[in-house]
Backbone atoms as SQL, in Angstrom:
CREATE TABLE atoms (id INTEGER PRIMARY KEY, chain TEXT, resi INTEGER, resn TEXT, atom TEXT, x REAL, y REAL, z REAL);
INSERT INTO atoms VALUES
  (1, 'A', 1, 'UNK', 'N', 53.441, -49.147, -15.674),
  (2, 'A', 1, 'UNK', 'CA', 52.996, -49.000, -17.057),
  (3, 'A', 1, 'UNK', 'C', 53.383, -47.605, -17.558),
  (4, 'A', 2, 'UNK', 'N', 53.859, -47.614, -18.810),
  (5, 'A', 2, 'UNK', 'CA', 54.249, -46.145, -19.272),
  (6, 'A', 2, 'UNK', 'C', 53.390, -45.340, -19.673),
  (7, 'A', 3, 'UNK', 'N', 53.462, -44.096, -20.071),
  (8, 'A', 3, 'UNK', 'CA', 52.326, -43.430, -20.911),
  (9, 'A', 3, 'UNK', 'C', 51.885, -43.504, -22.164),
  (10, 'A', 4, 'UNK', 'N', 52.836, -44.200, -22.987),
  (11, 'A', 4, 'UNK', 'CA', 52.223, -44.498, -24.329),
  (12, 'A', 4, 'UNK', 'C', 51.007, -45.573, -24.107),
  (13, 'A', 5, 'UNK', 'N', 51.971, -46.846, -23.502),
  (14, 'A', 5, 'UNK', 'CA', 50.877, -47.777, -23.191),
  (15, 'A', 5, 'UNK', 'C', 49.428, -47.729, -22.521),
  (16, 'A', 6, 'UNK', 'N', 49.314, -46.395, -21.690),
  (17, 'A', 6, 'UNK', 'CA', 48.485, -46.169, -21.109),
  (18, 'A', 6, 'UNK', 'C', 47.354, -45.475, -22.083),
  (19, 'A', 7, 'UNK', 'N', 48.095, -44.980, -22.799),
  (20, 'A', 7, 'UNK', 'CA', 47.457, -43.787, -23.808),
  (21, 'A', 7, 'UNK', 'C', 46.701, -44.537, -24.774),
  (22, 'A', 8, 'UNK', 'N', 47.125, -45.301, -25.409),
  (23, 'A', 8, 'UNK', 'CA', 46.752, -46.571, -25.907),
  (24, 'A', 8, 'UNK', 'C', 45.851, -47.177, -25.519),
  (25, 'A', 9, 'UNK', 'N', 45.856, -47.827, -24.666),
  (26, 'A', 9, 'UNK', 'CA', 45.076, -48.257, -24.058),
  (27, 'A', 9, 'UNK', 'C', 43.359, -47.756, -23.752),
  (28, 'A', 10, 'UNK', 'N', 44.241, -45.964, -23.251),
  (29, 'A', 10, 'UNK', 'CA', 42.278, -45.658, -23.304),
  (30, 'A', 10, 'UNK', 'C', 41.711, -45.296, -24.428),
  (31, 'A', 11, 'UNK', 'N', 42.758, -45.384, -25.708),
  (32, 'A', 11, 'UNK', 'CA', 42.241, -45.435, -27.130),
  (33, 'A', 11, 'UNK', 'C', 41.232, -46.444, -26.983),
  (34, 'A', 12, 'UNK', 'N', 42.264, -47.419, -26.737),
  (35, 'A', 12, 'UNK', 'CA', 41.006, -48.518, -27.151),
  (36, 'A', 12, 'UNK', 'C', 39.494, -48.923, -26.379),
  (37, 'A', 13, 'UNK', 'N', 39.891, -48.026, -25.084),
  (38, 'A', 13, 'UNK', 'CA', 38.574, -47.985, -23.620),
  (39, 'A', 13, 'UNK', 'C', 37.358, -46.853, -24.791),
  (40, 'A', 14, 'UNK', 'N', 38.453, -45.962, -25.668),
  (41, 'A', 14, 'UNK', 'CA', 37.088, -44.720, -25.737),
  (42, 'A', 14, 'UNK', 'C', 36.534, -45.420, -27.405),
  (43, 'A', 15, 'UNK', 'N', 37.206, -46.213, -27.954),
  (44, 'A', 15, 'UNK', 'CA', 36.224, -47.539, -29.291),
  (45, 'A', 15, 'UNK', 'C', 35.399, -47.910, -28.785),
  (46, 'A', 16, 'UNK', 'N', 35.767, -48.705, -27.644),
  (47, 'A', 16, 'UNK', 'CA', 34.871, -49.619, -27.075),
  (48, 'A', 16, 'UNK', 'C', 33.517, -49.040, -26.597),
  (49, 'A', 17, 'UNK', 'N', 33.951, -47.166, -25.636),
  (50, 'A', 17, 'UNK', 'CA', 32.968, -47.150, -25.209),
  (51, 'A', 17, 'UNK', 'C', 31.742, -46.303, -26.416),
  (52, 'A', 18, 'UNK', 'N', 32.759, -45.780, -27.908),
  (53, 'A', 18, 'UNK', 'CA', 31.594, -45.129, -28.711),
  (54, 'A', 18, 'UNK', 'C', 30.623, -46.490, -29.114),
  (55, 'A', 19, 'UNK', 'N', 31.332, -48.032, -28.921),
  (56, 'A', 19, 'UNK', 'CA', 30.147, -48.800, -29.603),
  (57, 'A', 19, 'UNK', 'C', 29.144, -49.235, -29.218),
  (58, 'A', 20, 'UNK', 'N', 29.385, -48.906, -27.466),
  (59, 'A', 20, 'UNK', 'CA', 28.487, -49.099, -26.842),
  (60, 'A', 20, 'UNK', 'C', 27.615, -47.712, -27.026),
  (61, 'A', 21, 'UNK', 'N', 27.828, -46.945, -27.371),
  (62, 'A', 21, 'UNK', 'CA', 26.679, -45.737, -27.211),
  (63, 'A', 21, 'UNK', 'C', 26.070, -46.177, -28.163),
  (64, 'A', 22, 'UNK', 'N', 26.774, -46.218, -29.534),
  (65, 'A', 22, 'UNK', 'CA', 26.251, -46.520, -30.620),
  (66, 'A', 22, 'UNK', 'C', 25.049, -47.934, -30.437),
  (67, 'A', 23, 'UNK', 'N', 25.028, -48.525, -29.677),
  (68, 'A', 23, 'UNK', 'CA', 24.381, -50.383, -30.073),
  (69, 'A', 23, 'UNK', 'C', 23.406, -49.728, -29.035),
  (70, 'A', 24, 'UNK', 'N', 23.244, -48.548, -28.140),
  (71, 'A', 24, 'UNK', 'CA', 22.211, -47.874, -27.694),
  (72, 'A', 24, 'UNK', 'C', 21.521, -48.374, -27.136),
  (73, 'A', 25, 'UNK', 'N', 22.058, -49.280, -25.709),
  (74, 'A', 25, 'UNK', 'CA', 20.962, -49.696, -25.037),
  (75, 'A', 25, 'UNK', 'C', 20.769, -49.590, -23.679),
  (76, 'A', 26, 'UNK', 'N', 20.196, -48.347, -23.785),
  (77, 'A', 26, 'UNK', 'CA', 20.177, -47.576, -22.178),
  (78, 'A', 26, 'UNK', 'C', 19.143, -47.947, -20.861),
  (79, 'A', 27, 'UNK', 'N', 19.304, -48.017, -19.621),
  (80, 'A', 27, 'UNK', 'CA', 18.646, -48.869, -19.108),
  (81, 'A', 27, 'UNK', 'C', 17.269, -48.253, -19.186),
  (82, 'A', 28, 'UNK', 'N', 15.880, -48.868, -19.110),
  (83, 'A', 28, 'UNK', 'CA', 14.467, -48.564, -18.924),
  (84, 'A', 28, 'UNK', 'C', 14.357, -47.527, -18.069),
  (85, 'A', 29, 'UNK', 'N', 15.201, -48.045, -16.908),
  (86, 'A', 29, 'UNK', 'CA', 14.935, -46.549, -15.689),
  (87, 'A', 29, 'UNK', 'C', 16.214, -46.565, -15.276),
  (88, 'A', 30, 'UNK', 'N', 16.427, -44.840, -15.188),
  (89, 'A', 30, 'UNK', 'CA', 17.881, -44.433, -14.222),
  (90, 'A', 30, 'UNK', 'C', 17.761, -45.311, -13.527),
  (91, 'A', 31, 'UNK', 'N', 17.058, -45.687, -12.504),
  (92, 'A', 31, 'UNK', 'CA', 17.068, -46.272, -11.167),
  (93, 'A', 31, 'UNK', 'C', 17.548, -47.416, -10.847),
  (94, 'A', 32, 'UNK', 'N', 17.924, -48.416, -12.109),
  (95, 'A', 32, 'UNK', 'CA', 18.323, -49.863, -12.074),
  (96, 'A', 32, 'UNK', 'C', 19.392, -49.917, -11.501),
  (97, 'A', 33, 'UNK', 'N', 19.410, -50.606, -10.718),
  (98, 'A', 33, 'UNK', 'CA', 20.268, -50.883, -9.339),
  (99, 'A', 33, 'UNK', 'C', 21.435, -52.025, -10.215),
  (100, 'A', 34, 'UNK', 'N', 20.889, -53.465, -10.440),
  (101, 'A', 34, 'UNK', 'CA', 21.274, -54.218, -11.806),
  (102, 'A', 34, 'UNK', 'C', 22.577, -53.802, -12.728),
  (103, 'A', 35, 'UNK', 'N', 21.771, -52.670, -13.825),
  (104, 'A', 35, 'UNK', 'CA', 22.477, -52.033, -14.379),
  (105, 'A', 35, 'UNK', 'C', 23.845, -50.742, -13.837),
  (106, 'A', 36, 'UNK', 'N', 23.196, -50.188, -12.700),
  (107, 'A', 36, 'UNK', 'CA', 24.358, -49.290, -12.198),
  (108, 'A', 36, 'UNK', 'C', 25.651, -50.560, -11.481),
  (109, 'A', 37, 'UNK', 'N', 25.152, -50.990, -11.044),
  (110, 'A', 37, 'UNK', 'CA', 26.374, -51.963, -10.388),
  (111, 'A', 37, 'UNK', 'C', 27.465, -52.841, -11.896),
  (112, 'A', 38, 'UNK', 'N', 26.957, -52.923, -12.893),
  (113, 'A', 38, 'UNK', 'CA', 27.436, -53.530, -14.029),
  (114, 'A', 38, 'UNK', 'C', 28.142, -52.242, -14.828),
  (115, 'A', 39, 'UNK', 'N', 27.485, -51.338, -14.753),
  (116, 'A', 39, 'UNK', 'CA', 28.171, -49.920, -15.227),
  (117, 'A', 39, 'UNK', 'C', 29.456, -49.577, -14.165),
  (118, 'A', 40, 'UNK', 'N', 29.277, -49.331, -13.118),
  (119, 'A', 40, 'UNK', 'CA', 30.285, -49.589, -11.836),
  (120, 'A', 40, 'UNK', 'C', 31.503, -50.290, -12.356),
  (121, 'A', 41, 'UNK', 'N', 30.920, -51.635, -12.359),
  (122, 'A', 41, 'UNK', 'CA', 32.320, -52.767, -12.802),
  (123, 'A', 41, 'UNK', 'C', 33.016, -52.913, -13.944),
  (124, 'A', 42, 'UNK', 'N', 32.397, -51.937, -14.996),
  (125, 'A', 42, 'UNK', 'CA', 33.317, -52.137, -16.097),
  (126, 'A', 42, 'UNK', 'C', 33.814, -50.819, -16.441),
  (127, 'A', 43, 'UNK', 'N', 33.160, -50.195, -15.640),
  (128, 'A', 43, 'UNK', 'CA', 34.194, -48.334, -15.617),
  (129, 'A', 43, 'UNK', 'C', 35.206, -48.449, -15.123),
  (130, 'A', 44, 'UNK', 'N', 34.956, -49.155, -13.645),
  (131, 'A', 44, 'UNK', 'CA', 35.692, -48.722, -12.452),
  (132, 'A', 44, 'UNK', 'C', 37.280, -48.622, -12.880),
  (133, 'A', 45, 'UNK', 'N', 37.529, -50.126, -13.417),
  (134, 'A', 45, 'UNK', 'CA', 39.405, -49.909, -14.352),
  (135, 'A', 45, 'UNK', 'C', 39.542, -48.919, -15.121),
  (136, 'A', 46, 'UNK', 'N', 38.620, -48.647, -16.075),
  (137, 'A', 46, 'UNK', 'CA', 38.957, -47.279, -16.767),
  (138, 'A', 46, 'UNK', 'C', 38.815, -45.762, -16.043),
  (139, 'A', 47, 'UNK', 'N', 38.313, -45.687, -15.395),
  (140, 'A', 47, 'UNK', 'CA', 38.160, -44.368, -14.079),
  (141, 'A', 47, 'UNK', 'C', 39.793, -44.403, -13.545),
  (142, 'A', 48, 'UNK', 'N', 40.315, -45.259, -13.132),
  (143, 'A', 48, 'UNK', 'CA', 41.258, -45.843, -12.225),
  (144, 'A', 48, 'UNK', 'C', 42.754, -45.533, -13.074),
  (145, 'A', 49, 'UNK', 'N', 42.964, -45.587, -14.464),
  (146, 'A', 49, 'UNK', 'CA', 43.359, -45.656, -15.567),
  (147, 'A', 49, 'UNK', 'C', 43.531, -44.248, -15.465),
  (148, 'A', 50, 'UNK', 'N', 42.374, -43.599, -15.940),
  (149, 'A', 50, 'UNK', 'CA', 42.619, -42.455, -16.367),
  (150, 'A', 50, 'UNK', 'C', 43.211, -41.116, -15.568),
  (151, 'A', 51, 'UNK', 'N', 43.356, -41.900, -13.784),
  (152, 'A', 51, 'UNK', 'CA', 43.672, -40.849, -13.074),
  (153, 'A', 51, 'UNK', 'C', 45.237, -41.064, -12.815),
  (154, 'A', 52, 'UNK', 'N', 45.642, -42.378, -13.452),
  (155, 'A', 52, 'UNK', 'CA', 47.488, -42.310, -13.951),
  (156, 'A', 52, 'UNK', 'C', 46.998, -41.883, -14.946),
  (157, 'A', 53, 'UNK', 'N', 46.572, -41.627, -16.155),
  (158, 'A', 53, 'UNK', 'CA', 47.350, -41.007, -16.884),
  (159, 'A', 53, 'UNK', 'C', 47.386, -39.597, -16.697),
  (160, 'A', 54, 'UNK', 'N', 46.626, -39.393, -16.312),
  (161, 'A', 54, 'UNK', 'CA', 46.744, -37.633, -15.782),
  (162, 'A', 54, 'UNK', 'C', 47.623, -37.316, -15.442),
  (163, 'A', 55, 'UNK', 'N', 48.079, -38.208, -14.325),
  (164, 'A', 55, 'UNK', 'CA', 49.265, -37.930, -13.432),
  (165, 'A', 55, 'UNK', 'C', 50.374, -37.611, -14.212),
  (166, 'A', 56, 'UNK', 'N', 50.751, -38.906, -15.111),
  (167, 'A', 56, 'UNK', 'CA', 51.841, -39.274, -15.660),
  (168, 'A', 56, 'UNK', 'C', 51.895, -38.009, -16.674),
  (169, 'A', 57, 'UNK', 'N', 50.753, -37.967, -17.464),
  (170, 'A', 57, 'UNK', 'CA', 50.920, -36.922, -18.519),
  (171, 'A', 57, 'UNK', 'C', 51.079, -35.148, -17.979),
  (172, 'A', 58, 'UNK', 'N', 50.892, -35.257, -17.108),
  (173, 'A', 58, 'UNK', 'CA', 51.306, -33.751, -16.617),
  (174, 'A', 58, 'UNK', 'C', 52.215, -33.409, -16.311),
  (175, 'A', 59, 'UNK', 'N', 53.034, -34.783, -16.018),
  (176, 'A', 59, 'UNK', 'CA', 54.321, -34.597, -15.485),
  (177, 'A', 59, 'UNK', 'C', 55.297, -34.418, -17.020),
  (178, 'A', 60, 'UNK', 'N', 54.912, -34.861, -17.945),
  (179, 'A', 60, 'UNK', 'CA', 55.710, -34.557, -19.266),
  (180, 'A', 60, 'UNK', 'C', 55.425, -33.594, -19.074),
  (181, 'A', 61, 'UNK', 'N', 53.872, -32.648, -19.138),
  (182, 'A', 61, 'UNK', 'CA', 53.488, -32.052, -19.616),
  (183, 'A', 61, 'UNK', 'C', 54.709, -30.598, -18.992),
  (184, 'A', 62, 'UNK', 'N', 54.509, -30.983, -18.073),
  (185, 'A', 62, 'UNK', 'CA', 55.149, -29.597, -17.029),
  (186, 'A', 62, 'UNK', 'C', 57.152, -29.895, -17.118),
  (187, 'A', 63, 'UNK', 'N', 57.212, -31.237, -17.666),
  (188, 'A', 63, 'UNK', 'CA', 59.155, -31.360, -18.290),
  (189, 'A', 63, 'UNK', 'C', 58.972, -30.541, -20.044),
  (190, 'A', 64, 'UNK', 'N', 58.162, -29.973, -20.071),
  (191, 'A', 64, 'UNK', 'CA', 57.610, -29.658, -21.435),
  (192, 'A', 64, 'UNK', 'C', 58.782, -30.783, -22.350),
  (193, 'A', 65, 'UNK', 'N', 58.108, -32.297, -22.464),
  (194, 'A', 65, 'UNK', 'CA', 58.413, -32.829, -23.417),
  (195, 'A', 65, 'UNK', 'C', 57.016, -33.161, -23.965),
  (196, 'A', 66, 'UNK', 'N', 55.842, -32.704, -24.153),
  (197, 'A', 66, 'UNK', 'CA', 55.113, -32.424, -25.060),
  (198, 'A', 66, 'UNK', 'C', 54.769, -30.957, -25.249),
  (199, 'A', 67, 'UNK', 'N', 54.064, -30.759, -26.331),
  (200, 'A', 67, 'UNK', 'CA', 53.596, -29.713, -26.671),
  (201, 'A', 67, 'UNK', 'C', 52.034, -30.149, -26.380),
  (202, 'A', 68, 'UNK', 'N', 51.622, -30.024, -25.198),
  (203, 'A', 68, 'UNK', 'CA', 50.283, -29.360, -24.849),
  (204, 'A', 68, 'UNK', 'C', 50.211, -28.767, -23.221),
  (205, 'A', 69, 'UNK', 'N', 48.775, -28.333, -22.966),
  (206, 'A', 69, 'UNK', 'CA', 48.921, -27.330, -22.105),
  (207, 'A', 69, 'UNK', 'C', 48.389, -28.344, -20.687),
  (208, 'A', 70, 'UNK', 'N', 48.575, -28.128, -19.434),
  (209, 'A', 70, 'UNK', 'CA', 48.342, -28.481, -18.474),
  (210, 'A', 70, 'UNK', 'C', 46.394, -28.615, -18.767),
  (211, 'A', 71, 'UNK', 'N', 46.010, -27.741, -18.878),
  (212, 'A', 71, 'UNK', 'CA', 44.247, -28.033, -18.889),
  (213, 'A', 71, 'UNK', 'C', 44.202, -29.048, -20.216),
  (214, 'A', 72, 'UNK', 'N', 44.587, -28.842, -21.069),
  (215, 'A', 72, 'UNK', 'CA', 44.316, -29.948, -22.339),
  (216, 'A', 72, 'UNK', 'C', 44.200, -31.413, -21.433),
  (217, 'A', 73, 'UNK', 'N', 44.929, -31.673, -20.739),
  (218, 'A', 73, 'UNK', 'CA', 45.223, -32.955, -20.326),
  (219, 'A', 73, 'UNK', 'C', 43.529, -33.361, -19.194),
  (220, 'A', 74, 'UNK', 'N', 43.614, -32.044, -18.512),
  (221, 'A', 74, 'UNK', 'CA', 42.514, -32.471, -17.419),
  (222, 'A', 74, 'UNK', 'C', 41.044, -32.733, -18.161),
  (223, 'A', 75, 'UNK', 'N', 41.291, -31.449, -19.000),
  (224, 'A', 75, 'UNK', 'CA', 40.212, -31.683, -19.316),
  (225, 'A', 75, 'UNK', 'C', 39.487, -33.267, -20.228),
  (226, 'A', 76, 'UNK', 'N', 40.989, -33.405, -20.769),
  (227, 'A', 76, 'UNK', 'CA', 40.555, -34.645, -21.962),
  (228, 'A', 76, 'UNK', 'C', 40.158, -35.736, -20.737),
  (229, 'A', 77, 'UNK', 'N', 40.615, -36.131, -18.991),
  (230, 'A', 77, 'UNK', 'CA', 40.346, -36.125, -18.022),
  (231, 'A', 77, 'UNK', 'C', 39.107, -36.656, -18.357),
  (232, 'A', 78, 'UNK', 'N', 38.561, -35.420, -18.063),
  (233, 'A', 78, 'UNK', 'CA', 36.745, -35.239, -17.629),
  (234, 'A', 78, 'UNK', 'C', 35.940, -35.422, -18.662),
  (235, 'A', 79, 'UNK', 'N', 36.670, -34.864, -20.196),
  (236, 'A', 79, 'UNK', 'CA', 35.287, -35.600, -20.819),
  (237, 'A', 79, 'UNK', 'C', 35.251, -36.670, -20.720),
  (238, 'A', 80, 'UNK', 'N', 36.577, -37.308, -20.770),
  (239, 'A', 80, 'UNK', 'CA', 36.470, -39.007, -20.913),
  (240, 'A', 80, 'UNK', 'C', 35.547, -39.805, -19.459),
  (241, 'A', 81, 'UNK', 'N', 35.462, -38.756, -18.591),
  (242, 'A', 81, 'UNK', 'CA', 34.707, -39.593, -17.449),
  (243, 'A', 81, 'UNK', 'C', 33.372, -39.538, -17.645),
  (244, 'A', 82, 'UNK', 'N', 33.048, -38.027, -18.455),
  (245, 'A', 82, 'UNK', 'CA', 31.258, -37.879, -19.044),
  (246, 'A', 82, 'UNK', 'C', 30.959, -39.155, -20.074),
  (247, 'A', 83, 'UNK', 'N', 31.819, -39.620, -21.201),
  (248, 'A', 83, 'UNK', 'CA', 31.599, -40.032, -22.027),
  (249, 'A', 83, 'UNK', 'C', 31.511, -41.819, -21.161),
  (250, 'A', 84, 'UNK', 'N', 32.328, -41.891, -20.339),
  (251, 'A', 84, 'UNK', 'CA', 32.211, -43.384, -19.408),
  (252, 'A', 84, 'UNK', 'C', 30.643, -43.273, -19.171),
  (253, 'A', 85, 'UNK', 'N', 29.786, -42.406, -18.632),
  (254, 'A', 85, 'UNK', 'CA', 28.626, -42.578, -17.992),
  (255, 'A', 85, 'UNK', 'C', 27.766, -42.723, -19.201),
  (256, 'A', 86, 'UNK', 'N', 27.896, -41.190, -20.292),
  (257, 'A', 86, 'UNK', 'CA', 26.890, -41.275, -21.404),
  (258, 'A', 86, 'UNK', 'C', 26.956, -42.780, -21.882),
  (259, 'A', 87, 'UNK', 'N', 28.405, -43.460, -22.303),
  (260, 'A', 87, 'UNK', 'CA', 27.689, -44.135, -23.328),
  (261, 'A', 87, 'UNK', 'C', 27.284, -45.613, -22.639),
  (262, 'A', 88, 'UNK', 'N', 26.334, -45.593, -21.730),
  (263, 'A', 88, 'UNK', 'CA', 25.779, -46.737, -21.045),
  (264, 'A', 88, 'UNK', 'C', 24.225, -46.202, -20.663),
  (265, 'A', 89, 'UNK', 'N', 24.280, -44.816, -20.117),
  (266, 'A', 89, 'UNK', 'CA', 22.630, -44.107, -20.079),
  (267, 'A', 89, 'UNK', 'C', 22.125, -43.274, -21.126),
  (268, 'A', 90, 'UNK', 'N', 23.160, -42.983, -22.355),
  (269, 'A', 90, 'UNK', 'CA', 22.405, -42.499, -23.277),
  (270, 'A', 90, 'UNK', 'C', 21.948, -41.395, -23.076),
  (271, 'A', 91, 'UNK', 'N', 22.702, -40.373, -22.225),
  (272, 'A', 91, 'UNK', 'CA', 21.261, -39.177, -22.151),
  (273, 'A', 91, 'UNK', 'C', 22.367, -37.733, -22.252),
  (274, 'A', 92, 'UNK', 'N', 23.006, -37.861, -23.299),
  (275, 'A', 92, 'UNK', 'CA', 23.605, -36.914, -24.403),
  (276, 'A', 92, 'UNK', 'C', 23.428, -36.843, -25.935),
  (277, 'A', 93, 'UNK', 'N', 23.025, -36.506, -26.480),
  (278, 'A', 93, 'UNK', 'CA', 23.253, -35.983, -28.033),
  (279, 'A', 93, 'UNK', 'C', 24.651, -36.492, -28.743),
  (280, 'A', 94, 'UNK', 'N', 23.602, -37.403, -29.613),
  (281, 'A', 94, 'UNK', 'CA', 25.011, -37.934, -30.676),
  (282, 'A', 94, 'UNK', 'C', 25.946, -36.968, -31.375),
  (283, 'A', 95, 'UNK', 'N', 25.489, -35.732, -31.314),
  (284, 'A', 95, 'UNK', 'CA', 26.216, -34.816, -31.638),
  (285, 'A', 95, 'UNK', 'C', 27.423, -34.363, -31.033),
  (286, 'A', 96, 'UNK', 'N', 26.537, -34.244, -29.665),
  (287, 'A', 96, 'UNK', 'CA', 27.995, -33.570, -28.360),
  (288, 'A', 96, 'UNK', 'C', 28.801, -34.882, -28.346),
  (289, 'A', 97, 'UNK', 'N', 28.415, -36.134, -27.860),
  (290, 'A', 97, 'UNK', 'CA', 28.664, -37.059, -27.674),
  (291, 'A', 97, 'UNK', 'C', 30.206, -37.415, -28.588),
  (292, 'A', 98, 'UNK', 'N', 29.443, -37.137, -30.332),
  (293, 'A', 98, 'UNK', 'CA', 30.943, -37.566, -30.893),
  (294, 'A', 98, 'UNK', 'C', 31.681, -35.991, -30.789),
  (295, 'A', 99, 'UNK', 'N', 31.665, -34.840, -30.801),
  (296, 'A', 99, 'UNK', 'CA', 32.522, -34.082, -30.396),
  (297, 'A', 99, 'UNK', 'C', 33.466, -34.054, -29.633),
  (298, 'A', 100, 'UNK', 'N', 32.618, -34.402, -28.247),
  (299, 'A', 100, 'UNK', 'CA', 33.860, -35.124, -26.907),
  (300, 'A', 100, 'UNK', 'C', 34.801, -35.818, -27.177),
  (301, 'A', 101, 'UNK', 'N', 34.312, -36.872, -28.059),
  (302, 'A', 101, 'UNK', 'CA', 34.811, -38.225, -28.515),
  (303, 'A', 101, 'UNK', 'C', 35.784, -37.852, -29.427),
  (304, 'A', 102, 'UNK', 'N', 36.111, -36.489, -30.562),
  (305, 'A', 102, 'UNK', 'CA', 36.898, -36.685, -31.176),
  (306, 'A', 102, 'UNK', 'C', 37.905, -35.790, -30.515),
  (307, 'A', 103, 'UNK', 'N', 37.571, -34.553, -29.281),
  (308, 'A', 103, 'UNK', 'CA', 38.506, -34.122, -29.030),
  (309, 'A', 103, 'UNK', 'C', 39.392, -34.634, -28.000),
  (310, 'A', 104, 'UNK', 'N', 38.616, -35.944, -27.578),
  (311, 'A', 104, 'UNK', 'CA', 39.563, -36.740, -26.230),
  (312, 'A', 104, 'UNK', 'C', 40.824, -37.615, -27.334),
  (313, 'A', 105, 'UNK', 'N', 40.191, -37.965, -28.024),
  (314, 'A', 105, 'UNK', 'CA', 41.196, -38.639, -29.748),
  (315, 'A', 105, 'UNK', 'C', 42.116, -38.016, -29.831),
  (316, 'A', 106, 'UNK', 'N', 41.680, -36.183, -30.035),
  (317, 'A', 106, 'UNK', 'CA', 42.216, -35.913, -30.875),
  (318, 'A', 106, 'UNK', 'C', 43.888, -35.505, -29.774),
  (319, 'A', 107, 'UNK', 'N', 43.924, -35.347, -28.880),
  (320, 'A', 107, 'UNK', 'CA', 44.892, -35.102, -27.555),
  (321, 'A', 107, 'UNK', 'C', 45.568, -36.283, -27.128),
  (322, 'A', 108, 'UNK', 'N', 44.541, -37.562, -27.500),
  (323, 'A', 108, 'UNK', 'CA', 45.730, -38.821, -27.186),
  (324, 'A', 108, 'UNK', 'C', 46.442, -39.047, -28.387),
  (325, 'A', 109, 'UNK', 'N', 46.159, -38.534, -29.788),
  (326, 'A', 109, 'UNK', 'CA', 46.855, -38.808, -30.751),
  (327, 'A', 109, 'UNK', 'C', 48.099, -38.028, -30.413),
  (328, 'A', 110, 'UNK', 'N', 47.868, -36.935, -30.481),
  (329, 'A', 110, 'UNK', 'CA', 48.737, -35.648, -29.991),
  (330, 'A', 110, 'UNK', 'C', 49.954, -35.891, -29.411),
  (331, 'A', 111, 'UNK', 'N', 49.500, -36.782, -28.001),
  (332, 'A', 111, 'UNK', 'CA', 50.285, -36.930, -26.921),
  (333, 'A', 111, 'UNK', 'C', 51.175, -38.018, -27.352),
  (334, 'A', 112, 'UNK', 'N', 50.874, -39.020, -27.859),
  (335, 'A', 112, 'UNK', 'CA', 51.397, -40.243, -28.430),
  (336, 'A', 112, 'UNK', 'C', 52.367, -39.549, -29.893),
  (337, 'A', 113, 'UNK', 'N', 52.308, -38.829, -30.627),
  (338, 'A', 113, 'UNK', 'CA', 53.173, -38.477, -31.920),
  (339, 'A', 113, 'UNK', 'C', 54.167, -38.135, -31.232),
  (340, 'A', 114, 'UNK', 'N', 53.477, -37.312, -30.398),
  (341, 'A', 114, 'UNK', 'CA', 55.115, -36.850, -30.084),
  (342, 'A', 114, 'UNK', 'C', 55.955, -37.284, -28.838),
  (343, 'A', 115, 'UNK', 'N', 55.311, -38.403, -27.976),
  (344, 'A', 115, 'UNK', 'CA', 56.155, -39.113, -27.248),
  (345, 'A', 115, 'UNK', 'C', 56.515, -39.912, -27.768),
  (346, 'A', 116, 'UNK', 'N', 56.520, -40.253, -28.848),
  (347, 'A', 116, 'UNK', 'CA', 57.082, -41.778, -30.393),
  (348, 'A', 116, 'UNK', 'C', 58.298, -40.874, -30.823),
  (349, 'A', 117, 'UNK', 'N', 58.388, -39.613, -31.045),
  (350, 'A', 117, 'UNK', 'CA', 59.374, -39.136, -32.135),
  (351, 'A', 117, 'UNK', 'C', 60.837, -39.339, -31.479);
């Protein structure tokens, strides 16, 4: 799979996962065994996902055929793995929450303009 497609793709993993924060329905107790195993199974491809695109995108990153920096990439990385957990337990601030959310956006847009041109 290439990197646009990939890139793409977790566009559409990080919609999916603001609507789930948004429809806000976090389990009763951390502790649900139930719920963590169902959180598990529908991360797990997107976890899995995101550690090709890392790969892949660093490797442009370092042919400098994009314009961004080696940490831009990791980091967009890691929020996207905070934002996998928040938006199923809910226990971030809709505030931080869409911040993350627009700067993981705002780096796959980034990455995608200018691997299109």
């Amino acid at each position: 799979m290439d990197l646009i497609h990939e890139t793409e793709q977790l566009k559409e993993h990080l919609e999916h996962l603001k609507n789930i924060y948004e429809e806000n329905n976090p389990p009763e107790s951390k502790k649900d065994k139930q719920f963590f195993l169902m959180v598990k199974e529908r991360t797990e491809p997107v976890y899995k996902l995101l550690g090709e695109w890392e790969e892949k995108a660093l490797n442009v990153v370092k042919e400098r055929k994009v314009n961004l920096h080696p940490q831009q990439v990791t980091s967009t990385r890691e929020n996207m793995e905070l934002l996998l957990l928040n938006s199923y337990y809910v226990d971030v601030k809709r505030k931080r929450y869409m911040e993350l959310n627009r700067s993981i956006l705002f780096i796959f847009d980034q990455l995608l303009s200018e691997l299109k041109e």
